[in-house]
C-alpha positions, -999 to 999 in steps of 0.1 A, spaced: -345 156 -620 -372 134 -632 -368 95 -623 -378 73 -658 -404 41 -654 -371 22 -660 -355 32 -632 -381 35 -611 -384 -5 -617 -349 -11 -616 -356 2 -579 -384 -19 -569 -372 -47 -542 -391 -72 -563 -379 -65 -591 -343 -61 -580 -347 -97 -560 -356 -114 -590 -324 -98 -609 -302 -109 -578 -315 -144 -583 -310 -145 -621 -272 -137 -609 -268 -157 -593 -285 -184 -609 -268 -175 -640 -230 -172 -623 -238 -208 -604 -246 -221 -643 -213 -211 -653 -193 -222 -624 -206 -255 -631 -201 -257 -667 -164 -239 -665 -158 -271 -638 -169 -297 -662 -147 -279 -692 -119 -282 -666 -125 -317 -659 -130 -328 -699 -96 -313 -703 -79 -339 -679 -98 -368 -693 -92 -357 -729 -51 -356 -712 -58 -387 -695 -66 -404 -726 -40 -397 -746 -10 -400 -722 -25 -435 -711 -23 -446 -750 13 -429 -752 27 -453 -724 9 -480 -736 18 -485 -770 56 -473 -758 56 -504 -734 41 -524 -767 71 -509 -788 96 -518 -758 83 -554 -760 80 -558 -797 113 -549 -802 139 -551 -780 122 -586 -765 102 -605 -793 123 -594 -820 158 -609 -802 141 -639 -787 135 -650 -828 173 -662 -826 169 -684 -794 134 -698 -797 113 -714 -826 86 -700 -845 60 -716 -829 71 -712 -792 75 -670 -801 35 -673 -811 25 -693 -781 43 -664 -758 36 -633 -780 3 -642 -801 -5 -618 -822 9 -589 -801 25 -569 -831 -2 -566 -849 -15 -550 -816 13 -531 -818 6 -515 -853 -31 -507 -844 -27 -491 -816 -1 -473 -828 -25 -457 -861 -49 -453 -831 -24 -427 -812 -13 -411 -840 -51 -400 -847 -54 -389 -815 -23 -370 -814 -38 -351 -847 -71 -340 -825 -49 -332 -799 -30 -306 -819 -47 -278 -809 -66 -289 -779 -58 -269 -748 -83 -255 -719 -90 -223 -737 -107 -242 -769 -134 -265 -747 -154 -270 -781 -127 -282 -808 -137 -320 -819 -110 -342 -805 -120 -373 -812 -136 -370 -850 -96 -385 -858 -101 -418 -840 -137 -420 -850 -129 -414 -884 -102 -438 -882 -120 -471 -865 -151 -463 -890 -128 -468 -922 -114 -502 -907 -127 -539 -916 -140 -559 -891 -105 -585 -889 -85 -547 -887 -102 -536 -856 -98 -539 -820 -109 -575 -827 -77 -591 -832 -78 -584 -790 -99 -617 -790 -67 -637 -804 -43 -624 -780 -67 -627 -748 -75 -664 -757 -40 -671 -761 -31 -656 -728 -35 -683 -703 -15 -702 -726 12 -679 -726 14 -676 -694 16 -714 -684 44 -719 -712 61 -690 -696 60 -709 -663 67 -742 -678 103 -734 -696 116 -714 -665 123 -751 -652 141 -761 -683 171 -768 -687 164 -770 -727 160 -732 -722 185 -716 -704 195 -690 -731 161 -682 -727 163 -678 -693 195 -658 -696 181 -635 -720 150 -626 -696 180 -624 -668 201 -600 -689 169 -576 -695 162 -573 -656 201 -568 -653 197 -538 -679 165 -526 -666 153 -525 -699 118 -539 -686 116 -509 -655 118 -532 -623 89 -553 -642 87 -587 -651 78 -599 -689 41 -611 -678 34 -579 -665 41 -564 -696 20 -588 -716 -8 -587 -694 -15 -549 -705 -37 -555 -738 -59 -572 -712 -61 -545 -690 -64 -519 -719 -99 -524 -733 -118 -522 -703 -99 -489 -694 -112 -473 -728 -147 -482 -715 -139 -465 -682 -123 -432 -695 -149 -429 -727 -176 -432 -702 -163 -407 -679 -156 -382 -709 -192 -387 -727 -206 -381 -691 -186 -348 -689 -198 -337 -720 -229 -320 -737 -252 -334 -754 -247 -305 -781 -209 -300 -780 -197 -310 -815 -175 -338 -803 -203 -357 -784 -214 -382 -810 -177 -390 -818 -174 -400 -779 -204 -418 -779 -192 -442 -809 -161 -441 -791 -177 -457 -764 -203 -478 -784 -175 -493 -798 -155 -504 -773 -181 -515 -750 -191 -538 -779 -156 -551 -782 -147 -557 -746 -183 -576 -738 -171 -601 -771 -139 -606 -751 -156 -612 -721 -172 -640 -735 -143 -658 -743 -121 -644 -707 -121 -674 -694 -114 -674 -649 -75 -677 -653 -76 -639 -672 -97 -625 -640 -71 -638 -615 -46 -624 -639 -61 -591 -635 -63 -597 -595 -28 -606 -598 -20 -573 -614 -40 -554 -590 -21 -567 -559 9 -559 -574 -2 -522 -581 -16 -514 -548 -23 -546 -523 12 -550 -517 16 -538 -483 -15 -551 -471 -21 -588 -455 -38 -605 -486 -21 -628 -503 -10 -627 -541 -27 -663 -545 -55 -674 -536 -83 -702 -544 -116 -679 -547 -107 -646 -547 -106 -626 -581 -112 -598 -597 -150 -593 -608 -154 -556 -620 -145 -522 -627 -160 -489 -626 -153 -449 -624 -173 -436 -596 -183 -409 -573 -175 -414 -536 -178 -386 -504 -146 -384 -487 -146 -356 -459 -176 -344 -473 -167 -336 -505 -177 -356 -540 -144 -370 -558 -144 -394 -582 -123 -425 -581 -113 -454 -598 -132 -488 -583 -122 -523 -584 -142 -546 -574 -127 -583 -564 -145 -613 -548 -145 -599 -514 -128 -569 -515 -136 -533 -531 -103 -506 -540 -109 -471 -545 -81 -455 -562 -75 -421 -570 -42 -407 -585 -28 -441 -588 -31 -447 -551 -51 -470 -529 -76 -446 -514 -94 -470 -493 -99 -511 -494 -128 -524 -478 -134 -559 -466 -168 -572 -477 -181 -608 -456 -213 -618 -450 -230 -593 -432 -220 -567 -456 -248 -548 -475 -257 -525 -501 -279 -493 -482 -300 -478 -497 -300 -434 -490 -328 -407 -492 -314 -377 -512 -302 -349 -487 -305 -312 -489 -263 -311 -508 -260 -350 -523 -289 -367 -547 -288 -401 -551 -268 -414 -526 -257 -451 -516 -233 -468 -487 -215 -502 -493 -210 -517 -457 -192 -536 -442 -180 -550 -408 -158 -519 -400 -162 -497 -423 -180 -480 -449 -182 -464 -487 -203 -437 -492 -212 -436 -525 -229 -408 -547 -243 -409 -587 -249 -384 -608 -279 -401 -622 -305 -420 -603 -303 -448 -632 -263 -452 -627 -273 -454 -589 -294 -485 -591 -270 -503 -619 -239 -497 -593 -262 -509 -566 -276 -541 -585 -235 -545 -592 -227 -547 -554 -260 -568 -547 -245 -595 -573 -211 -595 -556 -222 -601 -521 -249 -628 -528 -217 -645 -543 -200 -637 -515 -228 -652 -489 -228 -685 -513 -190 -687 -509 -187 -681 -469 -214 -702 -464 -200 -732 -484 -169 -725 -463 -179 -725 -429 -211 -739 -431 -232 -716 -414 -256 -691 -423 -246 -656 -413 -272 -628 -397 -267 -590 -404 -281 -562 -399 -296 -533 -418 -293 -496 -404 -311 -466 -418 -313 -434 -412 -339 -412 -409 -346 -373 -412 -336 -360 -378 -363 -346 -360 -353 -309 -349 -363 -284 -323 -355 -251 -320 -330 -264 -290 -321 -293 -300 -316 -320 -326 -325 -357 -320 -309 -382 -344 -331 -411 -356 -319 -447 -366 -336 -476 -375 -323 -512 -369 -336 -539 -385 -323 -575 -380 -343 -600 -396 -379 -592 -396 -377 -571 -356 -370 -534 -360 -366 -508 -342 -356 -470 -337 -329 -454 -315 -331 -411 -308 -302 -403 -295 -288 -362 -295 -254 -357 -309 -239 -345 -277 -244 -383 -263 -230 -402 -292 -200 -379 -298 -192 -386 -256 -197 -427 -268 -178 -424 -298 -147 -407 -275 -150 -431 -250 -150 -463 -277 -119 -444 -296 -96 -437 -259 -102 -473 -251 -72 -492 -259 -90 -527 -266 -103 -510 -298 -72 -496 -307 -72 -516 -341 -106 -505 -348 -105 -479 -377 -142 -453 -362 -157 -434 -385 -149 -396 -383 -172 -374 -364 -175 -338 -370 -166 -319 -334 -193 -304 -311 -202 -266 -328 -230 -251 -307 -232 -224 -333 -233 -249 -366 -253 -277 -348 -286 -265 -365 -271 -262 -402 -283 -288 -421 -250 -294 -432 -239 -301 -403 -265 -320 -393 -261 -341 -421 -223 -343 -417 -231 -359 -377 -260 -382 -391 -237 -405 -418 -209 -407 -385 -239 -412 -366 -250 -444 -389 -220 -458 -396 -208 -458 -359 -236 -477 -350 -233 -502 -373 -199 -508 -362 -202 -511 -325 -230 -534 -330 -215 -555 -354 -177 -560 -351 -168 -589 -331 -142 -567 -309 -170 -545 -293 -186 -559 -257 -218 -566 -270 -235 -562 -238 -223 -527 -232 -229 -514 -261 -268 -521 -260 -267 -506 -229 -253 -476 -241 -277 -473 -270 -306 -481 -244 -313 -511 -267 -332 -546 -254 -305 -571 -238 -319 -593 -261 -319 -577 -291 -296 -604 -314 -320 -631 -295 -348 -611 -315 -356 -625 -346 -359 -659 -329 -384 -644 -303 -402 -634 -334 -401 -670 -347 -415 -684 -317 -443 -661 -317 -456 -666 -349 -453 -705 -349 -475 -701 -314 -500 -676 -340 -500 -707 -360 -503 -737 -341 -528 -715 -324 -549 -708 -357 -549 -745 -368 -563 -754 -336 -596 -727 -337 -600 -738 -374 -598 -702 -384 -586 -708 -419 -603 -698 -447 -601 -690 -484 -609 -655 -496 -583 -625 -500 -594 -615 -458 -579 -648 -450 -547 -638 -431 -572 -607 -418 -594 -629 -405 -567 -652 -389 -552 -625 -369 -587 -614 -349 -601 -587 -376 -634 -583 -377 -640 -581 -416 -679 -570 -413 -673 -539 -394 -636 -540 -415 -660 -519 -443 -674 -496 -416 -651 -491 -388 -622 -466 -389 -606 -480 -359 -605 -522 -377 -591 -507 -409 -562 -490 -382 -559 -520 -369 -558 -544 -398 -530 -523 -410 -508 -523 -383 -513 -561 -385 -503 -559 -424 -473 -538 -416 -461 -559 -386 -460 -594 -412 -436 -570 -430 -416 -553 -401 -420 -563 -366 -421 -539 -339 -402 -543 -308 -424 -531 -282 -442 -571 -291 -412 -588 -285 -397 -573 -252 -410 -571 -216 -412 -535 -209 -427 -521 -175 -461 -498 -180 -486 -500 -146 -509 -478 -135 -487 -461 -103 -485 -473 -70 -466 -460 -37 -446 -495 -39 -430 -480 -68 -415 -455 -50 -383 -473 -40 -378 -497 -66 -353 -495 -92 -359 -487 -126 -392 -474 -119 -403 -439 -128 -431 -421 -123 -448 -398 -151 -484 -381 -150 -503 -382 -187 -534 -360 -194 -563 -373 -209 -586 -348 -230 -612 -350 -206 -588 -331 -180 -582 -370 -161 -546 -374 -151 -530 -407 -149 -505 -418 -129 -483 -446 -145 -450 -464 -133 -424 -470 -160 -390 -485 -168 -363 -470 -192 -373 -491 -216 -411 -485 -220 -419 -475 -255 -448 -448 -263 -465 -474 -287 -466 -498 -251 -479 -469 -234 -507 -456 -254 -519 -494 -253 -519 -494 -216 -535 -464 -208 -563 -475 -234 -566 -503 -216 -569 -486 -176 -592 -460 -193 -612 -484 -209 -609 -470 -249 -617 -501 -272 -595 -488 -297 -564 -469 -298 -548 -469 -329 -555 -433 -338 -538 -424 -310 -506 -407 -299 -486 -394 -269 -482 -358 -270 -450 -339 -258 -461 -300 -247 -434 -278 -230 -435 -248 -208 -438 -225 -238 -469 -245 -250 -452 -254 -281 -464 -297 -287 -453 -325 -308 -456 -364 -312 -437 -384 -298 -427 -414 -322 -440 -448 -314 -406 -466 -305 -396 -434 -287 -387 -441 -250 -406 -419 -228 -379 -417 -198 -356 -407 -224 -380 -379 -241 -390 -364 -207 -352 -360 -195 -341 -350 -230 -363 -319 -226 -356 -312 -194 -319 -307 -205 -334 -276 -225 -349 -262 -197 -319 -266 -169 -294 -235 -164 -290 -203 -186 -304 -168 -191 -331 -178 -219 -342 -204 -203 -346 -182 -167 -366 -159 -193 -387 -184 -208 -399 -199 -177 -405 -167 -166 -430 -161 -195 -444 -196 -198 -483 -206 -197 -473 -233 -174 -453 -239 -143 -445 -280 -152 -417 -283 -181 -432 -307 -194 -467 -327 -201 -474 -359 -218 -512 -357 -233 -529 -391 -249 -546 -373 -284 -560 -382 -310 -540 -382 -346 -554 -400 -372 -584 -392 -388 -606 -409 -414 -636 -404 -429 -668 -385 -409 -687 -420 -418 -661 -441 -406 -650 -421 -376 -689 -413 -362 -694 -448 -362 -665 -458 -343 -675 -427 -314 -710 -441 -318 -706 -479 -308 -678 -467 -280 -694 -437 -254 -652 -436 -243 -644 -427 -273 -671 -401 -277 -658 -386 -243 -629 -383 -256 -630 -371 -289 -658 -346 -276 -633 -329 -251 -605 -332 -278 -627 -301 -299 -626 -282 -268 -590 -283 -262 -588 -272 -305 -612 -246 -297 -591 -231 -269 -558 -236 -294 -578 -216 -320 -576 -246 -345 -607 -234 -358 -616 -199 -371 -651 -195 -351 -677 -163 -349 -683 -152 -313 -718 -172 -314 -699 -203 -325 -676 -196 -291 -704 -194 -271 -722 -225 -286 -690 -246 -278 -687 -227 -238 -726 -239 -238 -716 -275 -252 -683 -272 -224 -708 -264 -199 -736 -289 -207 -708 -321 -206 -683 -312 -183 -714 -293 -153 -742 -315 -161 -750 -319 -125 -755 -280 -124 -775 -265 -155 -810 -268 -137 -791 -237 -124 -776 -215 -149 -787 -181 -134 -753 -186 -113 -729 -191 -145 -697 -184 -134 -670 -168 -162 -644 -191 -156 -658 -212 -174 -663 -198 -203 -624 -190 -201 -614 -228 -202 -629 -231 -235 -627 -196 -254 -593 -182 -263 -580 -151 -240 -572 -131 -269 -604 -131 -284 -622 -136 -250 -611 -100 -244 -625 -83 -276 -664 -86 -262 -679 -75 -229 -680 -99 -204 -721 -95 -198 -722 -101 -236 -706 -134 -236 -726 -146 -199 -762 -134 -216 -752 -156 -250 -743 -183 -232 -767 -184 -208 -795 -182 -236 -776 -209 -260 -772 -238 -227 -807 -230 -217 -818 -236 -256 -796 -265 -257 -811 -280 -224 -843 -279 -239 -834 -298 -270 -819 -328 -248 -848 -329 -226 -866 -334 -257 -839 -362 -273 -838 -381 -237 -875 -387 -239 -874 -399 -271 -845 -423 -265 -858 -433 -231 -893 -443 -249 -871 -462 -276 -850 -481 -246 -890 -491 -228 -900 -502 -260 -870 -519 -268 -868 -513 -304 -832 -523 -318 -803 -497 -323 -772 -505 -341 -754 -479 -315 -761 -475 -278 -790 -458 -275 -776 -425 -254 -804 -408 -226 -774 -392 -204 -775 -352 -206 -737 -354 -210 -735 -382 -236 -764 -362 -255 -741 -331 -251 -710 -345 -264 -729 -361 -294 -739 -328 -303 -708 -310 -297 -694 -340 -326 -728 -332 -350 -718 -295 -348 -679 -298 -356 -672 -329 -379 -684 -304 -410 -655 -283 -403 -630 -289 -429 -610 -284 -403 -618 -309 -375 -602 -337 -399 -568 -322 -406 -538 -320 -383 -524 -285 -388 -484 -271 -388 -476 -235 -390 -444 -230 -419 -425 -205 -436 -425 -203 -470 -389 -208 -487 -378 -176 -499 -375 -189 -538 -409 -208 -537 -425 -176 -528 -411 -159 -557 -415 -181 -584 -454 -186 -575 -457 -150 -573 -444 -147 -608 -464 -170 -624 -495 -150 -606 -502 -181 -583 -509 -172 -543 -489 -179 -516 -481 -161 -485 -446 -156 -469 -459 -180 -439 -489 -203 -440 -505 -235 -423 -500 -267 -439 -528 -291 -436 -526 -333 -442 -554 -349 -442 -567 -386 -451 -555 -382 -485 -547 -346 -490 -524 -320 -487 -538 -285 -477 -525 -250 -479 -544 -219 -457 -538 -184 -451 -523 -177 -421 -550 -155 -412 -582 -166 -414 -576 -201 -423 -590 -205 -452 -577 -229 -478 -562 -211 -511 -544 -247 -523 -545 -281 -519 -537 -316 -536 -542 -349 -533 -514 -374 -524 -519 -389 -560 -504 -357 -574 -473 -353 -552 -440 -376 -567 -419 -374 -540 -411 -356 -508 -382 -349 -495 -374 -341 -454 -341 -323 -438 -338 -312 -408 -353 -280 -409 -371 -282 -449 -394 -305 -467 -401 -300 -505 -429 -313 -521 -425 -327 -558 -456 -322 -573 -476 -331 -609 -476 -304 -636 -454 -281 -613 -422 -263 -629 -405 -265 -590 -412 -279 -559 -426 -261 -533 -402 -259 -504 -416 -247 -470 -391 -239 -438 -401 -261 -407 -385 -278 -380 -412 -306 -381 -402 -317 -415 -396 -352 -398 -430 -351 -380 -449 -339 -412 -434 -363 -436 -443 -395 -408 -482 -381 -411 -479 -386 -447 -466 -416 -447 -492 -429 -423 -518 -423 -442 -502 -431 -476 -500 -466 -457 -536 -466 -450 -548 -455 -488 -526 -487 -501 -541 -504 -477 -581 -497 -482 -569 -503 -522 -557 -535 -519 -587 -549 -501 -612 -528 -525 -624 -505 -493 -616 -474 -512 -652 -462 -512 -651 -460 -483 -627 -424 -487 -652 -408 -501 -661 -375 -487 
């Protein structure tokens, strides 16, 4: 039987991926859209049974109340309680009965009929004085309603009155509600259209035929309502409190009356409750916010002074996300639309300022709060650590904790019966299987967050213990004052050298930068913006005393002293003492400082485990706490027996000092060329890349670097070459490829390259030492050492590479991104390495390492970083390219780094410096 071209490509695994995908892209399309059809049925319901009651409760009112009180009170005195309330009445009434018409046929099987062209047709074909703007009567002669109301409840002049309100309460013609609550509802009514249109026009094409209808709708009433709200005077809005404690603040401790508190706002909204999206009904008072769902209070959250409004990076399930918090608890808030997100947000911003203003006039004082964000947790393949920054005032800080020691603090907070009144945020339980999902790691990071924020700010907790548990400074609220007094000491200290000056380097200048060698020097420009970032956000490794010396046996039984060995690139190994509260960024500094590096701003620890896999360790990680973190990995188990077993080392762990940013070749050769340390070090830094196969090198290109290996680190021994020993080729050349040629082969290339190369310094160290006896004048030290010459060489020979400058990451390619660029004929591979570089992002086979793609950091709009994914957002693409890492956090931080540095060199007119 003969197969047909169709079917043979009905067969094809490409071609039958792509149709799996359409399904399912087509079936998620339709889930959605049958879900919003659902949900514009309810409203649509909502809407009309809403206007039922309401103009029944007008009818009830009209007339079995009004039109009986016309025998016991006069004319006037029926206006002043009832206004113009009939005429309400009558409108609203032709209002329902066009709805009732669109509603005829309506059901959940005919999503498309036009509901609301009745209504619209209706308000359209009224004058101005027949509209929904006889509300403005009624609502101005509200508050004086209500006091007349309360004024003849005294009087004796009406007690038939008074009998008649008595008998109605008796008969329980008004429902177990009094008369003002009944006249209060016009009030509340307008505003609710708003609410209810919105949240229908929302649900609803842009091409369904009812759409414009719900838009006027809306239009209309918005229009309307803000009139009113011109005229609704402070007495309506505690009116509208009023009515709000009586619905659902009952059973709670605040009072019906009070002097300040009132309602401000109203809003349909989209919280996260248990980790789903619901939408809710919000009220916002003076101090307070209600969530209400189904008629119910939901949640009610105290606001005060340290409240905020945080802002939230999308995550891999929610977009545009938000938290309102408070002292002891928390909304989690979610938009549909990143527009609606900032309005809601500028909302809440308004409230609390108000709120500040208020408290402050109260008490007197001016309150402190903090601000917590999260960040992308940074994953390994064994574990996830969970990142936090504090900030409180100008000081912040990070705190990495993994979820297994939180959830053992949270427990131990929530069993202790001091805090028994405390209502703890809801942490998911320990799942071992799960615990990489990024839903569940997103799930731990918001009870992460928000557990924080309450044990370090509710007045309950023991302060003391709970920096101790979140190995925080014992000083940390005395912080922002430290700060102050550092910066008035910069100052005084300034005034008295005179340093001022008046052009745009001024506050460089004041705070040590060179600005001459600012437009030459790599290393300034690192250091002038850490400076610029620091007047923004201060880092706490300035303000506390943490322990970093160089190690001594007197150490050895002290407390809080630990002792940790980090490897230089030159092979050196340092010994250094710490305390569990010694930073990496206080580290780096120190051991700059012992081996005698003028700079070390481009530098990083370096975390390398037994399996040789390495990362960077963050600046305000604590290095006690890194180094037992990963030793937890490594303790106990099969796979772990296994992988230690296999390992290229028999330590399980090794800190390394290297080098991670990278600038220009101009900017960085003159840094290594005024400072012979740094050239050391940067020189043996391109060995240790060789041997890691950074670089895609030719067997003579191996042997040139073993020649360059042996010239630096054996200076003392080339006058005798004929004695070469293989081992050290082997410390430079990668044992992989080392074994593809014949051992004589790579001793008689070598041989012949260092004896070349010998003969070329020779020649260079009489030229120089000529220069030095003559002394001519050298903007760089003028270099006649064989291993100086060497390493200068070995840097001439590798900062061409278009490698050398880039920082490497080996990814997957998301399964989805590799299809769609496939089918629009662009190349991709299923795994590749990601480059970042000074202003650039790279893409390379995984192969040969050669670049197929790249971009410049102008052209990507956003990124965005989970836990094991980061998608790039970038200009003129249909979709973002998603790649599969677990050093999504790490990758993103590089970015950002030198995203930092571009602004930076922009808004000091350095920028030419960038060129290539």
């Amino acid at each position: 039987m003969q197969i047909t071209q169709h079917e043979k490509r009905k067969k094809d695994p490409q071609v039958m991926m792509i149709a799996f995908y359409r399904r399912k892209v087509a079936k998620k399309k339709f889930e959605k859209v049958k879900k919003q059809y659902r949900y514009r049925y309810n409203v649509i319901r909502e809407i009309l049974e809403t206007e039922r009651n309401y103009v029944r409760d007008l009818k009830l009112i009209v007339e079995q109340v009004k039109y009986p009180l016309q025998n016991i009170l006069q004319p006037d005195e029926i206006n002043d309680i009832f206004t113009n309330l009939e005429e309400i009445y009558l409108l609203n009434s032709n209002y329902l009965q066009q709805l009732e018409l669109g509603y005829q046929n309506f059901s959940k099987f005919t999503p498309y009929q036009t509901v609301i062209s009745y209504v619209t047709s209706f308000l359209q074909n009224l004058v101005d004085n027949q509209g929904f703007n006889i509300y403005f009567d009624y609502c101005n002669g509200y508050t004086k309603s209500s006091k007349f109301q309360e004024t003849i409840k005294q009087d004796e002049k009406y007690k038939n009155y008074i009998d008649f309100i008595g008998q109605l309460k008796k008969q329980n013609i008004l429902k177990g509600m009094d008369l003002q609550s009944y006249l209060v509802k016009p009030i509340q009514r307008l505003p609710k259209y708003i609410l209810l249109y919105k949240d229908l026009l929302k649900n609803t094409e842009k091409d369904h035929p009812d759409y414009k209808n719900i838009s006027y709708q809306l239009t209309y009433f918005d229009k309307v309502n803000e009139e009113n709200n011109k005229n609704m005077d402070g007495f309506i809005k505690k009116i509208k409190y009023q009515d709000l404690w009586d619905q659902y603040l009952k059973q709670s401790d605040l009072p019906r009356e009070n002097e300040w508190r009132t309602y401000v706002f109203e809003e349909m909204v989209y919280i996260i409750e248990n980790d789903v999206q619901v939408q809710v009904y919000l009220a916002a008072l003076t101090d307070h916010i209600l969530i209400i769902q189904d008629q119910k209070l939901l949640k009610l959250l105290k606001l005060s002074s340290i409240s905020y409004v945080k802002n939230q990076p999308d995550t891999k399930y929610f977009a545009n996300l938000f938290q309102l918090v408070s002292e002891n608890s928390y909304i989690q808030f979610v938009s549909e639309k990143l527009q609606q997100k900032k309005n809601l947000m500028q909302e809440f911003d308004k409230l609390l300022e108000n709120l500040r203003v208020i408290e402050s006039r109260i008490s007197g004082k001016k309150v402190l709060w903090l601000e917590l964000r999260k960040e992308i947790p940074q994953s390994f393949q064994k574990h996830t650590i969970y990142i936090t920054e504090i900030k409180i005032a100008k000081v912040a800080l990070k705190i990495y904790l993994r979820y297994s020691e939180i959830f053992e603090l949270y427990q131990k907070y929530r069993k202790d019966h001091k805090y028994v009144d405390i209502e703890f945020p809801q942490f998911p339980p320990e799942e071992w299987l799960t615990g990489h999902k990024t839903k569940t790691i997103e799930k731990r990071q918001r009870a992460i967050e928000n557990f924080i924020q309450l044990i370090l700010q509710n007045v309950k907790i023991d302060r003391e213990q709970a920096l101790k548990e979140l190995r925080l400074p014992v000083n940390f609220y005395q912080l922002p004052q430290i700060e102050k007094e550092v910066y008035d000491k910069q100052v005084v200290d300034i005034m008295l050298q005179n340093k001022y000056t008046q052009n745009e380097f001024d506050d460089l200048k004041r705070n040590g930068i060179d600005i001459d060698k600012l437009k030459r020097s790599g290393c300034e420009i690192l250091k002038a913006v850490i400076i610029e970032k620091q007047s923004l956000k201060v880092n706490v490794s300035k303000l506390i005393d943490s322990f970093v010396e160089p190690w001594s046996q007197e150490f050895k039984n002290q407390n809080n002293r630990y002792q940790h060995t980090i490897v230089i690139p030159n092979g050196q190994k340092l010994e250094i003492a710490v305390d569990d509260t010694a930073r990496a960024s206080k580290i780096v500094q120190v051991i700059a400082q012992i081996i005698k590096l003028e700079y070390y701003q481009d530098f990083r620890l370096f975390l390398i485990d037994h399996l040789d896999k390495q990362r960077v360790i963050d600046d305000d990680e604590i290095l006690q706490k890194v180094i037992q973190d990963e030793r937890k990995n490594t303790e106990g188990g099969v796979l772990n027996a296994i992988e230690k077993f296999l390992s290229k080392s028999q330590d399980d762990v090794t800190i390394y000092l290297k080098k991670y940013i990278y600038l220009t070749q101009e900017l960085e050769e003159y840094d290594y060329r005024k400072d012979e340390k740094r050239l050391e070090i940067l020189a043996y830094s391109i060995f240790d890349e060789v041997y890691r196969e950074k670089y895609q090198l030719s067997f003579l290109e191996y042997c040139l670097y073993a020649a360059f290996y042996y010239q630096i680190h054996f200076h003392d021994k080339v006058e005798d070459i004929r004695n070469l020993q293989l081992d050290k080729i082997k410390r430079i050349v990668p044992k992989q490829y080392y074994k593809t040629v014949q051992e004589s082969e790579w001793r008689n290339m070598v041989l012949k390259i260092i004896g070349q190369l010998n003969k070329k310094i020779v020649e260079i160290q009489a030229e120089n030492m000529k220069s030095i006896q003559s002394g001519k004048k050298s903007e760089y030290p003028i270099l006649h050492e064989r291993n100086k010459l060497a390493q200068q060489m070995a840097m001439n020979s590798t900062k061409s590479n278009i490698l050398y400058p880039i920082c490497l990451f080996y990814v997957n390619t998301y399964a989805k991104t590799l299809l769609w660029m496939q089918q629009l004929g662009q190349k991709m591979f299923p795994n590749i390495y990601l480059g970042i570089s000074l202003d650039k992002l790279y893409f390379f086979d995984p192969k040969r390492k050669q670049e197929f793609r790249s971009f410049s950091f102008k052209q990507i709009i956003s990124i965005k970083s989970f836990p094991s994914q980061i998608i790039f957002e970038i200009e003129n693409q249909k979709h973002p390219i998603r790649l599969d890492t677990y050093q999504s956090y790490e990758i993103k931080l590089l970015i950002e780094e030198y995203q930092l540095i571009q602004r930076f060199m922009s808004d000091y007119k350095l920028s030419e410096l960038y060129k290539q």
